[in-house]
C-alpha positions, 0 to 999 in steps of 0.5 A: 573267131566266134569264142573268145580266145584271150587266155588259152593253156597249152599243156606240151612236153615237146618244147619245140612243139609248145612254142609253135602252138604259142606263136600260132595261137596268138596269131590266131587271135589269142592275148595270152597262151601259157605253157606248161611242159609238165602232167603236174603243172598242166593238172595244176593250172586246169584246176586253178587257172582262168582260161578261154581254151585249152591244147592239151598233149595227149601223151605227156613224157609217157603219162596221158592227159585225160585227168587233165582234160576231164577236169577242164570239161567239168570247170566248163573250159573247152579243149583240143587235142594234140596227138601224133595218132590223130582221134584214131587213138583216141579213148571214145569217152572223147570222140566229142573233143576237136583232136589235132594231129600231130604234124599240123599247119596253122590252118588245121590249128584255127579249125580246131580252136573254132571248133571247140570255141564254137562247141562251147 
């Protein structure tokens, strides 16, 4: 992998879901993922947290995570969404961002995290 993915935040209300991501990411190559289920969590952890990339839910128990997104782009922390819309849905004002649709395989999980790695 180009980009260094040792510590990676996973914003996920879908428990299931979040610990899928997890078991893939550190199969990709990434030490440590943490997962936060929660909009408050995930703002609090992209305003404080040290990370090498983040996946962040687009919808989280109704509320989206775009102001959790834009603080991460000005913290310079590269990001992927997960959506079951795909990047159809998606706010134009992200269309640089990789999206991953939801389902996935851990092969479109990789290309996206390189890719995002890579844009950085």
């Amino acid at each position: 992998m180009s980009g260094r993915c040792s510590k990676v935040l996973v914003v996920e209300d879908e428990a299931l879901i979040g610990m899928l991501l997890e078991d893939m990411l550190q199969d990709i190559g990434c030490e440590h993922v943490e997962l936060v289920p929660r909009f408050a969590e995930g703002m609090q952890a992209a305003e404080s947290g040290d990370f090498d990339l983040a996946v962040l839910d687009v919808n989280l128990d109704g509320v989206n995570s775009f102001p959790i997104a834009d603080r991460l782009i000005d913290r310079h922390i590269p990001l992927v969404f997960a959506t079951g819309y795909g990047s159809v849905g998606m706010d134009p004002r992200y269309a640089h961002i990789p999206t991953l649709q939801k389902p996935f395989f851990f092969s479109d999980l990789e290309r996206v995290v390189r890719q995002a790695l890579a844009a950085d």
